[in-house]
C-alpha positions in Angstrom: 62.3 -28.7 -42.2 62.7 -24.7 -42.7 60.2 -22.4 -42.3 58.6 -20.9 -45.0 60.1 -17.5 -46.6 58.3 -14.4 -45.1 56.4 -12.6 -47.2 55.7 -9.0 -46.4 53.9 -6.3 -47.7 55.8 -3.4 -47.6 58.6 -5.4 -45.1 56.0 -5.1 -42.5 53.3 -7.9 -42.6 54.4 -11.6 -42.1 52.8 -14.9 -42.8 52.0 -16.5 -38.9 54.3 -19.9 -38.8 53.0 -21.4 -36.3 49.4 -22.5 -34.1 50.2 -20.3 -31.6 50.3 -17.3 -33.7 47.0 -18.4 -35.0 45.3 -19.1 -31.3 47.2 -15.8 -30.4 45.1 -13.8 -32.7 41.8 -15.0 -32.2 42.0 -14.9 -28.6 43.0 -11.0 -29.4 39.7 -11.0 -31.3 37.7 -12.3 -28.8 38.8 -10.2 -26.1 37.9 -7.1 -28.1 34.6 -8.4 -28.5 33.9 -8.9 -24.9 35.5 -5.6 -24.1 32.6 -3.9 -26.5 29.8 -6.0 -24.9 30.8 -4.7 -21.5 31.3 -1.4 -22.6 27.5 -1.3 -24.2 26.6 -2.7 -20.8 27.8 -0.6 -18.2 25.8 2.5 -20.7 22.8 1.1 -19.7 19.7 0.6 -22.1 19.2 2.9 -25.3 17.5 5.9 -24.4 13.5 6.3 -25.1 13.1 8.6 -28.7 12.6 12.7 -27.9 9.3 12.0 -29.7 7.8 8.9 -28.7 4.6 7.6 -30.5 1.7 7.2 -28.5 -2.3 8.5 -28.2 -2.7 12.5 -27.8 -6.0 14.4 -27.8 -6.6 18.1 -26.8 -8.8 20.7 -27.2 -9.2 24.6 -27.8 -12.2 27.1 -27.9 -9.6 29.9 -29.2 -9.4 31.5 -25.4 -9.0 28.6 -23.6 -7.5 24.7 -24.3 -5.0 21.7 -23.7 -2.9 19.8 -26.4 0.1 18.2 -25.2 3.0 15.8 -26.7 5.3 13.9 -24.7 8.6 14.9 -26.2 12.0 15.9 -25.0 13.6 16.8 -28.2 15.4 19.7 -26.8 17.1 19.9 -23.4 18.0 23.1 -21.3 16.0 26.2 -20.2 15.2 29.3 -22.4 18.7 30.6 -21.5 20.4 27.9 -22.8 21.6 27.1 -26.9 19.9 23.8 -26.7 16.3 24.9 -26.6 13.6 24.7 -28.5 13.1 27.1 -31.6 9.7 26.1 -33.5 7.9 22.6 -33.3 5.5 21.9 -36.5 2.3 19.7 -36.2 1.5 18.0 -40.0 -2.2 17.4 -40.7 -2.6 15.5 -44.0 -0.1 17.6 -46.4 -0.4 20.8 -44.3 2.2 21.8 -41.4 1.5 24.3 -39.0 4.7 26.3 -37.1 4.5 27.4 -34.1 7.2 29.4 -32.3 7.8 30.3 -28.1 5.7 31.4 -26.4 3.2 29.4 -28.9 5.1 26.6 -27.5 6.3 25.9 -24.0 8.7 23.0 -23.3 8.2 23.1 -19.6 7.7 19.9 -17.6 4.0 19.3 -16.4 2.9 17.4 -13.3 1.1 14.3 -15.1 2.2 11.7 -12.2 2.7 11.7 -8.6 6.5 11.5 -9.4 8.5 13.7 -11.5 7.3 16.0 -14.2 7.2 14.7 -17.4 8.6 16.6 -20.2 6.3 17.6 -22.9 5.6 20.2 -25.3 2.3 22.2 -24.6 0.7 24.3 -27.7 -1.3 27.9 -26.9 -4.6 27.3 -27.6 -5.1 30.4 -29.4 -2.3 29.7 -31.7 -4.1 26.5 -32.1 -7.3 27.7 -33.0 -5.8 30.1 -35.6 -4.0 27.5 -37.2 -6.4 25.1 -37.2 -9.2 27.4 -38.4 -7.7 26.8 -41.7 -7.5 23.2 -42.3 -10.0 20.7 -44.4 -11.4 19.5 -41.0 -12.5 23.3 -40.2 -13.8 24.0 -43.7 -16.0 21.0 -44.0 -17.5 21.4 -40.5 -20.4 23.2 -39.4 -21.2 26.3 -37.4 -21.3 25.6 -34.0 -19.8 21.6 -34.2 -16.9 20.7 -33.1 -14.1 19.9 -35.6 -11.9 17.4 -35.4 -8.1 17.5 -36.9 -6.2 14.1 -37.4 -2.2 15.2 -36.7 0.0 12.8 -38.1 3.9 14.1 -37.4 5.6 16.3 -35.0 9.4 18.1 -36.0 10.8 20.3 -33.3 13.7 22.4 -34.0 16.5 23.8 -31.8 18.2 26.6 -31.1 21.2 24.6 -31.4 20.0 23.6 -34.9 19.4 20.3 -34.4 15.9 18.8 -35.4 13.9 16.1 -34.5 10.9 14.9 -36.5 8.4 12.0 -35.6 5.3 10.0 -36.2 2.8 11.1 -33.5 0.8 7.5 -33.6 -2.1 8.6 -33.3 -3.5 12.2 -32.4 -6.0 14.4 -32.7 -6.9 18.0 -31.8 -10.5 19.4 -31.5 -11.3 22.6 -32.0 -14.5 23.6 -29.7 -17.3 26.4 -30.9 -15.6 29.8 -29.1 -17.0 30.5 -25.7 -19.0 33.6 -26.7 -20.7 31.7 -29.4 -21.8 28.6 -26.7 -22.9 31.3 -24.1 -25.4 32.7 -26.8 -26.7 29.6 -28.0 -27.2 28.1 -24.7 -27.7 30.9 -22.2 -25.4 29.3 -19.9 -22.2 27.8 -19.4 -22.6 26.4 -15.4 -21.5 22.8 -15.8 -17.7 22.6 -14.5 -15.5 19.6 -15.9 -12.5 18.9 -13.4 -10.3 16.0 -12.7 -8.8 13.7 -9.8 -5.6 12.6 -9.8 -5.5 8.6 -9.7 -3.1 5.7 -8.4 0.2 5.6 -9.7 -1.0 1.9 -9.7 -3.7 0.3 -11.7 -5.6 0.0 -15.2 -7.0 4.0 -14.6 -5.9 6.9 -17.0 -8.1 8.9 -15.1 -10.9 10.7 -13.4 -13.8 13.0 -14.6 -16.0 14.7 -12.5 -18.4 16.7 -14.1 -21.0 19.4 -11.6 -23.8 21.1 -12.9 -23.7 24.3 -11.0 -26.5 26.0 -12.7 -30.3 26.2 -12.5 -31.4 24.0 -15.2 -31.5 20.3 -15.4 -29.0 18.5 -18.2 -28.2 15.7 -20.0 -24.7 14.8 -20.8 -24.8 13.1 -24.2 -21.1 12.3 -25.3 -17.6 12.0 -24.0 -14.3 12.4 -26.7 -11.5 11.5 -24.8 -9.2 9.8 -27.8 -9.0 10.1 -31.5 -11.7 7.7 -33.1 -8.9 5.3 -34.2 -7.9 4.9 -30.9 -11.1 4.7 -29.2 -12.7 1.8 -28.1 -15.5 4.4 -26.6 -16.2 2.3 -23.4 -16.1 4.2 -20.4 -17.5 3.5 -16.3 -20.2 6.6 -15.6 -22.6 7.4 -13.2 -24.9 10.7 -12.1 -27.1 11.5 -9.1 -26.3 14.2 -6.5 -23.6 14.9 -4.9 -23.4 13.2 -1.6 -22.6 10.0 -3.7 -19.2 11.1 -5.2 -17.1 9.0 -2.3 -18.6 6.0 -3.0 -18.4 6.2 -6.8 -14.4 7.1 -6.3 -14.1 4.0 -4.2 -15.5 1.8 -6.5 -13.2 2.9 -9.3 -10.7 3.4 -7.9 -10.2 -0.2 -5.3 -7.9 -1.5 -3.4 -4.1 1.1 -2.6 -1.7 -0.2 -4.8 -3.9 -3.4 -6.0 -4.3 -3.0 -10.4 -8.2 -3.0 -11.8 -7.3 -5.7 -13.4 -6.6 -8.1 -10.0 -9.6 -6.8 -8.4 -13.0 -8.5 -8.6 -15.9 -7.3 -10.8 -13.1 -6.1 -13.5 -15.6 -4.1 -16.4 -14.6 -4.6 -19.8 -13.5 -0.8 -19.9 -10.4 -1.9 -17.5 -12.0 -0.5 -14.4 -12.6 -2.1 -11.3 -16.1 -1.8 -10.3 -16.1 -3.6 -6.5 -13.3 -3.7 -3.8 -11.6 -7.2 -2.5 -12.5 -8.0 0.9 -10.1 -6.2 3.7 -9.0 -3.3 1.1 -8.4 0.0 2.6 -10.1 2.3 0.9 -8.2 6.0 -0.5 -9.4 9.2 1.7 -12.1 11.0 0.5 -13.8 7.7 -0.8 -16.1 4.8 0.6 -16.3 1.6 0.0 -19.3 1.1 -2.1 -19.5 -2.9 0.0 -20.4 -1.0 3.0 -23.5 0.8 2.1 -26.7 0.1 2.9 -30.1 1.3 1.5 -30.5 3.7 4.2 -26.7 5.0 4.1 -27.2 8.5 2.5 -24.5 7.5 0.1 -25.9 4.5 -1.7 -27.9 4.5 -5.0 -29.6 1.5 -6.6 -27.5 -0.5 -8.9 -31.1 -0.7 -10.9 -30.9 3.4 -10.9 -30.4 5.4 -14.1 -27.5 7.1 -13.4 -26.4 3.9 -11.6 -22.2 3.5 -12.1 -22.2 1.1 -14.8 -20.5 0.5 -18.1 -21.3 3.1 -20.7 -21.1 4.4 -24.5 -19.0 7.0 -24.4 -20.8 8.7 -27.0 -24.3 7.9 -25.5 -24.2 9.0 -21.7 -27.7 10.1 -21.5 -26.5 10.9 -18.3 -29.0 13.6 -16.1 -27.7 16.2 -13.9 -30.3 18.2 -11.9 -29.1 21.2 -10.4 -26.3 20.4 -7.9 -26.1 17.3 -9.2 -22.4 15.8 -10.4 -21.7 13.1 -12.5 -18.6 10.6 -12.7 -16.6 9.3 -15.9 -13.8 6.7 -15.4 -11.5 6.3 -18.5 -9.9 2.6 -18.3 -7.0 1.5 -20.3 -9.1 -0.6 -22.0 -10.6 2.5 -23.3 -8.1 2.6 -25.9 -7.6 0.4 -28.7 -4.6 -2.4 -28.3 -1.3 -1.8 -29.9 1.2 -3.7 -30.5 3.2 -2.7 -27.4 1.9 -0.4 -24.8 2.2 3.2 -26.2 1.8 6.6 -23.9 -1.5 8.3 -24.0 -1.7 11.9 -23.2 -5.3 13.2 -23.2 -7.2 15.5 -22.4 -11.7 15.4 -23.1 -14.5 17.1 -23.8 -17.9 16.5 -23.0 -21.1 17.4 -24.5 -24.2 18.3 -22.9 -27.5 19.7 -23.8 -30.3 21.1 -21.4 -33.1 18.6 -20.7 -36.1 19.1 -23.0 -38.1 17.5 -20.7 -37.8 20.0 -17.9 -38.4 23.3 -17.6 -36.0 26.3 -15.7 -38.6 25.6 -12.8 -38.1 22.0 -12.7 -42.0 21.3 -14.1 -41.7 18.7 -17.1 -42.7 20.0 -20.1 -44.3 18.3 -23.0 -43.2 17.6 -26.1 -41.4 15.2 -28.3 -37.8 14.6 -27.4 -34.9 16.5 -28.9 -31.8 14.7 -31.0 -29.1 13.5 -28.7 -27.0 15.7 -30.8 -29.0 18.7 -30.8 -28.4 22.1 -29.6 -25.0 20.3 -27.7 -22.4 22.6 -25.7 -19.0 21.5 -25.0 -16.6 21.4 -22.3 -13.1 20.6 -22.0 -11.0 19.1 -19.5 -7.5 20.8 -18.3 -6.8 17.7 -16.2 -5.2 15.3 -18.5 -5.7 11.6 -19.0 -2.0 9.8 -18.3 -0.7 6.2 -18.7 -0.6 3.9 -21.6 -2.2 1.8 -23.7 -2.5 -2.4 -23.6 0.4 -3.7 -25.7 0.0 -7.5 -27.2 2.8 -8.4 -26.2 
């Protein structure tokens, strides 16, 4: 029996005449395809987005401030092509540009390891901006005004552009510092940070010292934007001399998560230490206290660590007194996977109506929690990442 005639197109395709031709060509097929899987293979996994969505928060009084995205939408130093040009923050259907040295793409510190590349805003440039929007014009004298941001674009020197959904993030802009001096007649309380673990359920640390001569209350804690907040946070206040055992309660065991320790709180902070646990240096383990150790308070106290309402502290600082806020992961709302949270607070205080500069109480009906409140903000940032559900 003859083969068929070949058929060609052009003289240069020919009908396959046999099986082998046919296995020959898939076999072709399927080594091509292997070849691609093992090329995508050996490049690793995708790279994360420039701008990836997460929680941010920050703050400016016009002089002073923090607002931070992660990003690295731009690589290279000021030298280079590749840099950045402008990043623009959109609130609602306004966008606000702001140009070098209103921005600065330079790494920051936010771990133990590495730095972390992120764009940082000038608080001034902030405030100027910002001073403009709905949030600002709706607010009051004196409050502080919050401003929802929805998308960040960063644009290079290069001319390339990046432009993203920020997830969730908000900026607050804080009465100027002139304007709280005046109104409160003095501006004493001191809001710092501690570095914690790179293990564990912590995004961090406050620690918050009333340095002055009157006695205060610290009424409320904005650490994320309110659709982000679960506003559950570990406090405490009393003097001084009990700061190490506080830190060693939140902070547990070396390398041991909140989460596997015992007496877990719902805000994602361990609030004992297991048995045998070393404890960090410059903290006590609270286990090892008794009531005449000079740094143990009683768990029946008022400014006793316990789970709080971030926006109702009531927390009261005498002079030289300090108070401590832990900020969980649970602090934050879920999302759907973890996200990156880059934050940095403010807490509001208010002097105690019930005491006087010389300490005597003084008589009176008490004021409204949110009365006559002055604000600090934090320039230690809040770093980690949310609970994903799945």
């Amino acid at each position: 029996m003859k083969s068929p005639p070949a058929v060609g197109v052009r003289g240069r395709l020919r009908v396959l005449s046999s099986s082998s031709g046919l296995l020959a060509l898939l076999s072709a097929i399927a080594l091509a395809l292997t070849l691609g899987a093992l090329a995508g293979a050996v490049g690793g996994p995708a790279l994360p987005p420039p701008i990836p969505p997460g929680v941010y928060f920050g703050w400016t009084d016009g002089v002073d401030g923090r607002f931070q995205v992660l990003a690295d939408a731009c690589s290279g130093s000021p030298a280079d092509a590749n840099f950045v040009a402008s990043a623009s923050l959109t609130s609602g259907a306004r966008s606000f540009e702001f140009q070098p040295p209103a921005i600065d793409a330079t790494p920051a510190a936010l771990t133990f390891a590495a730095a972390v590349p992120v764009l940082s805003f000038d608080p001034r440039a902030l405030r100027t901006l910002m001073s403009g929007s709905a949030a600002a014009a709706s607010g009051a004298a004196g409050d502080p005004l919050t401003t929802e941001l929805t998308r960040l674009t960063v644009r290079c020197r290069d001319y390339a552009m990046h432009s993203a959904r920020l997830g969730s993030a908000a900026l607050v802009t804080l009465p100027a510092p002139a304007v709280a001096r005046v109104a409160n007649g003095w501006e004493h309380v001191v809001v710092t940070g501690r570095r914690v673990p790179p293990s564990g359920d912590l995004l961090g640390v406050l620690v918050v010292s009333n340095d002055g001569d009157r006695t205060i209350v610290l009424r409320s804690l904005r650490y994320a934007p309110d659709g982000a907040s679960r506003g559950r946070v570990l406090a405490a206040a009393g003097p001084r001399e009990l700061l190490p055992a506080w830190l060693g309660a939140v902070f547990g065991n070396v390398g041991v998560p909140a989460s596997a320790a015992s007496g877990v709180t719902e805000s994602g902070v361990s609030a004992a230490r297991p048995s045998g646990a070393r404890p960090l240096a410059g903290t006590i383990d609270p286990a090892t206290l008794s009531p005449w150790s000079a740094g143990y308070q009683d768990p029946d106290a008022a400014g006793a660590l316990r789970e709080r309402s971030a926006g109702e502290l009531d927390l009261r600082l005498s002079p030289g007194d300090m108070a401590l806020i832990a900020i969980g992961a649970e602090a934050l709302a879920r999302t759907v996977v973890p996200r990156p949270a880059l934050l940095y607070p403010v807490v509001g205080y208010v002097e105690d109506p019930t005491v006087g500069p010389s300490g005597a109480a003084v008589p009176g009906p008490a004021a409204s929690p949110s009365a006559g409140l002055a604000w600090r903000g934090s320039t230690t940032p809040l770093f980690g990442s949310t609970r994903g559900w799945r």
